[in-house]
C-alpha positions as CSV (number, residue, x, y, z in Angstrom):
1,X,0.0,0.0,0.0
2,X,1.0,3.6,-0.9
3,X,1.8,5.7,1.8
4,X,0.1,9.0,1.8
5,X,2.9,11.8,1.5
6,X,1.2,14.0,3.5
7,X,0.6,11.9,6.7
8,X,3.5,13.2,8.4
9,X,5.2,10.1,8.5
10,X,8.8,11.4,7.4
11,X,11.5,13.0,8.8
12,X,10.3,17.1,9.5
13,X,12.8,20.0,9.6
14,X,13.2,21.7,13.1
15,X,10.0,23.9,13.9
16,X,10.5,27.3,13.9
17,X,8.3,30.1,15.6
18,X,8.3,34.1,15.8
19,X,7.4,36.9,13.6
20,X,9.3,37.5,10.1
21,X,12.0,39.5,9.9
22,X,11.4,43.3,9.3
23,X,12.7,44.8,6.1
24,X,15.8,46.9,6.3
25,X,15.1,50.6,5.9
26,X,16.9,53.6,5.1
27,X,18.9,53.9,8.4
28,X,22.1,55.4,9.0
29,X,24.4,52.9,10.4
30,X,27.6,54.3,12.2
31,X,31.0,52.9,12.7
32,X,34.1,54.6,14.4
33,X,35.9,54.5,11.4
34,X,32.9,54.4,8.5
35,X,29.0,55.0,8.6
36,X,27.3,53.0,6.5
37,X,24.5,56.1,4.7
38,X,21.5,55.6,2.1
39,X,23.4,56.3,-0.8
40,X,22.4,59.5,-1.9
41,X,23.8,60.4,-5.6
42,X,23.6,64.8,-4.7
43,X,26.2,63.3,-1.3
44,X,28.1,60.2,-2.7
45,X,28.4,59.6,-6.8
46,X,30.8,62.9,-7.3
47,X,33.0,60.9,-4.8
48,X,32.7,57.4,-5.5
49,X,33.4,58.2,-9.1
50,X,36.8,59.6,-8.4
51,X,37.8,56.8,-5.9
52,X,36.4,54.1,-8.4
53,X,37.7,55.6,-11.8
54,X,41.3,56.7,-13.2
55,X,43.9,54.0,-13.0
56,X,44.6,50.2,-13.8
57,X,43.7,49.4,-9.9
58,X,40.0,51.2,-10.2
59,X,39.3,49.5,-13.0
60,X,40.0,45.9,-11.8
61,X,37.5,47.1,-9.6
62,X,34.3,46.3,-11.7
63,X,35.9,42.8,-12.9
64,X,33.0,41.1,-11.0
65,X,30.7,43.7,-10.8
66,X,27.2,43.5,-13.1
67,X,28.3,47.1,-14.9
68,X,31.7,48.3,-16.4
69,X,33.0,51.3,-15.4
70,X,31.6,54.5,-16.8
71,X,32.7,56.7,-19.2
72,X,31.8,60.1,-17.3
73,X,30.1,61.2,-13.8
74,X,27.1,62.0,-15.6
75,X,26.5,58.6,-17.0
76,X,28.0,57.2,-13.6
77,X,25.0,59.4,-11.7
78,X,22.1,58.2,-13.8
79,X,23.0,54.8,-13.1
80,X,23.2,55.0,-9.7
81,X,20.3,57.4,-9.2
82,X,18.1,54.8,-10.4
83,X,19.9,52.0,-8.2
84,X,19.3,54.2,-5.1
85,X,15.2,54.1,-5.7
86,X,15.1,50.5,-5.3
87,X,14.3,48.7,-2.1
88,X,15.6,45.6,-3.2
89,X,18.9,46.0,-3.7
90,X,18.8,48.3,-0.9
91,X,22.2,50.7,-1.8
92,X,24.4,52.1,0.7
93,X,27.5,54.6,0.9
94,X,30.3,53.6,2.7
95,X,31.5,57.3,4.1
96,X,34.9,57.4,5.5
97,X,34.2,59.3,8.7
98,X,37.5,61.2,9.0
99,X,37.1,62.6,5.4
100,X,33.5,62.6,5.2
101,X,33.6,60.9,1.9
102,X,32.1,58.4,0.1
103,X,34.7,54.9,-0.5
104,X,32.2,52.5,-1.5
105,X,29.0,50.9,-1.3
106,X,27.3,47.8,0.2
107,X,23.7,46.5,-0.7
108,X,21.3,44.4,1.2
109,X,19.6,42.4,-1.8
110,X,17.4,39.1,-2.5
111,X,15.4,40.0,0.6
112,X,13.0,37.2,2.0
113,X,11.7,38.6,5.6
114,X,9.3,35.8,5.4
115,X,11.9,32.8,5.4
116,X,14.1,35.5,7.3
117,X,16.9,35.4,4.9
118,X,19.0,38.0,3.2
119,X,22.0,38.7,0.9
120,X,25.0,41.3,1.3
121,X,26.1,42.0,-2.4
122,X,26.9,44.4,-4.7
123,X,30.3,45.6,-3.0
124,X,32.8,47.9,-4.4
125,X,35.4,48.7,-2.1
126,X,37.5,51.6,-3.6
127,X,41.6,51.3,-3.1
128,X,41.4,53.9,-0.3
129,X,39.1,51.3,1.7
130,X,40.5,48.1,1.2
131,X,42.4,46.6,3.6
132,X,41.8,48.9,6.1
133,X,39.7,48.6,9.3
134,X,37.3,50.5,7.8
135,X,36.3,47.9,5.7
136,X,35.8,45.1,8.1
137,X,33.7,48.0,10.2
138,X,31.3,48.2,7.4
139,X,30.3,44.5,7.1
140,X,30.3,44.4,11.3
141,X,27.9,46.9,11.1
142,X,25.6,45.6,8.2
143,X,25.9,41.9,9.9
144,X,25.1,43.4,13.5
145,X,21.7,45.1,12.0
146,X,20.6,42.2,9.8
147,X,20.8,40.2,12.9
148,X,19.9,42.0,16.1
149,X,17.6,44.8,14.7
150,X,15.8,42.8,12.0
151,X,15.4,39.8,13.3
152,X,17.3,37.6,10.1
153,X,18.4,33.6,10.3
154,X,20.6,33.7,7.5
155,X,22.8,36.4,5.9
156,X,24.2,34.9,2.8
157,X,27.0,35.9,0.3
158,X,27.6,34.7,-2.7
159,X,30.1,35.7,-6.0
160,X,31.5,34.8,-9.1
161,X,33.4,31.8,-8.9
162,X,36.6,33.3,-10.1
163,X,36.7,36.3,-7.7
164,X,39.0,34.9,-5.4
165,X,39.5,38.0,-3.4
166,X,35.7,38.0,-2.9
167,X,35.8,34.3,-1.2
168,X,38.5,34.8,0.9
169,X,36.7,38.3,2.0
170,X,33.8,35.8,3.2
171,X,35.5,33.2,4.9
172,X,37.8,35.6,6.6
173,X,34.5,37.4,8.0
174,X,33.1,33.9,9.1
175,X,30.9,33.1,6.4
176,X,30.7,29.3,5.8
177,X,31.5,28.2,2.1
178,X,28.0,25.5,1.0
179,X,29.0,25.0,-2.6
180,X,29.2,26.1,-6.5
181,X,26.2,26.6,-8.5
182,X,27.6,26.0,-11.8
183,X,26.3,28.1,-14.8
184,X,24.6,30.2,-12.4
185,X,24.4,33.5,-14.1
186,X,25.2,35.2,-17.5
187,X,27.0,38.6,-17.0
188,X,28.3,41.0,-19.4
189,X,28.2,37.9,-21.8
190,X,30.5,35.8,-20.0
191,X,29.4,33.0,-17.9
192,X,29.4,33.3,-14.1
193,X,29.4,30.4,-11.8
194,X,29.0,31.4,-8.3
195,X,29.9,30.5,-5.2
196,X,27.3,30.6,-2.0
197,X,28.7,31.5,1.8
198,X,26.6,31.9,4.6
199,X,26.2,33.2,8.3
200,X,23.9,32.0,10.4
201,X,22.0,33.8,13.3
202,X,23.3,30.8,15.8
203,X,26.7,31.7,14.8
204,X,26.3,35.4,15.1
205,X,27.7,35.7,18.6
206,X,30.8,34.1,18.2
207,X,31.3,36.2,14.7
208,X,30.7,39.3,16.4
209,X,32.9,38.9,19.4
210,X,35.7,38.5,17.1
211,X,34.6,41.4,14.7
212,X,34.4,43.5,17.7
213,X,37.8,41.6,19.6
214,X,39.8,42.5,16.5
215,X,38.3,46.2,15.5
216,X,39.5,46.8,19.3
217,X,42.2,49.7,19.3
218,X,44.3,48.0,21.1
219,X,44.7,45.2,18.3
220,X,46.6,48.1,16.4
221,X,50.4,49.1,17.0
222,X,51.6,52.1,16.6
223,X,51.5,52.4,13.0
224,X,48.2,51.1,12.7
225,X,49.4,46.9,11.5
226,X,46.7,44.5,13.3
227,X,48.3,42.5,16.2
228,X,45.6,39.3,15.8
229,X,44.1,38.1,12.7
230,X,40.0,38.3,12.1
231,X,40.4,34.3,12.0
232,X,42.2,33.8,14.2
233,X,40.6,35.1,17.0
234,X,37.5,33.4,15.8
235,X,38.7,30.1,15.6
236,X,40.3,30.9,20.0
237,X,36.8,31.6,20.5
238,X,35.9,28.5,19.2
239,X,37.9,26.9,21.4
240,X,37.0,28.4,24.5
241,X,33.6,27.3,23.6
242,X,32.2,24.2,25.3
């Protein structure tokens, strides 16, 4: 006899209860070395475009990004002025707060509040923010909000296959690597497999201990070289864990 698929009789994922996770806003998030702002193209694109456009090094920029650079501010400004109207991606300057200027952007995208799941994507970080604390600040902060203030289970991150800065960006923040998804996407005419990372809301505290551990000043010397790595004062934590 058939057994009736709908009788409950197989294995059932964990239950989960409480409300759906709010949509991220417009909000002003702030760091103590970047805010993360509702990109604003009269406040940001006069900025960005100079940090992202002029030399070998700004153009390797939009390798992996879904536009090539632009020929002129103006066509750089209507571009982004119609990115900014959209709530999903939700755009966001990255504004250095010592200079008060603009050294990237950050999106939330792919937002589910019902399943409570959402995407960070969409990231140019301009030369003057790489490598800096400033740039692990900005994800801290975008994590922090997706989890405690919006109530999300699963922040995900995913790129092109080939962007090997772009993976080790996510495993050094603690995102977990779950697989390829080959011949995912077609961009600017070239195939794009992609890679998916994830970070889960059970594994949020232990993330953010060591985001806030090594954005500490007193993991800097004197001429501002980190004293810990990100990962490894993650993977202590781990430890100490029982």
């Amino acid at each position: 006899m058939t057994e009736d698929a709908g009788a409950g009789a197989g294995p059932q994922g964990e239950l989960v209860t409480g409300a759906p996770a709010r949509r991220p806003a417009r909000v002003v998030l702030e760091g103590r070395h970047i805010d993360v702002r509702p990109f604003d193209v009269d406040l940001h694109a006069a900025d960005l475009f100079a940090a992202s456009h002029g030399g070998a090094a700004q153009a390797a920029l939009w390798d992996y990004l879904s536009v090539p650079p632009f020929p002129d501010l103006e066509a750089f400004r209507r571009s982004y002025a119609e990115a900014a109207q959209k709530d999903d991606p939700l755009m966001f300057a990255l504004v250095d707060r010592a200079g008060g200027k603009a050294v990237g952007h950050a999106t939330y995208m792919r937002i589910e509040p019902a399943h409570r799941v959402i995407e960070v994507g969409n990231i140019l970080y301009t030369p003057a923010l790489q490598r800096s604390p400033a740039a692990t600040e900005a994800m801290y902060l975008m994590a922090r909000h997706v989890f405690e203030d919006l109530g999300y289970r699963r922040y995900e991150w995913k790129c092109n296959a080939l962007n090997a800065p772009s993976r080790r960006a996510a495993a050094r923040l603690g995102f977990t690597y779950e697989g390829l998804f080959r011949q995912h996407m077609i961009v600017k005419g070239r195939n794009r497999d992609t890679t998916w990372f994830s970070l889960l809301d059970t594994e949020w505290p232990r993330a953010k201990a060591a985001f806030e551990a090594w954005l500490a000043p007193d993991n800097f010397d004197q001429d501002g070289r980190q004293k810990r790595r990100l990962e490894d004062i993650r993977n202590d934590l781990e430890k100490e864990t029982p």
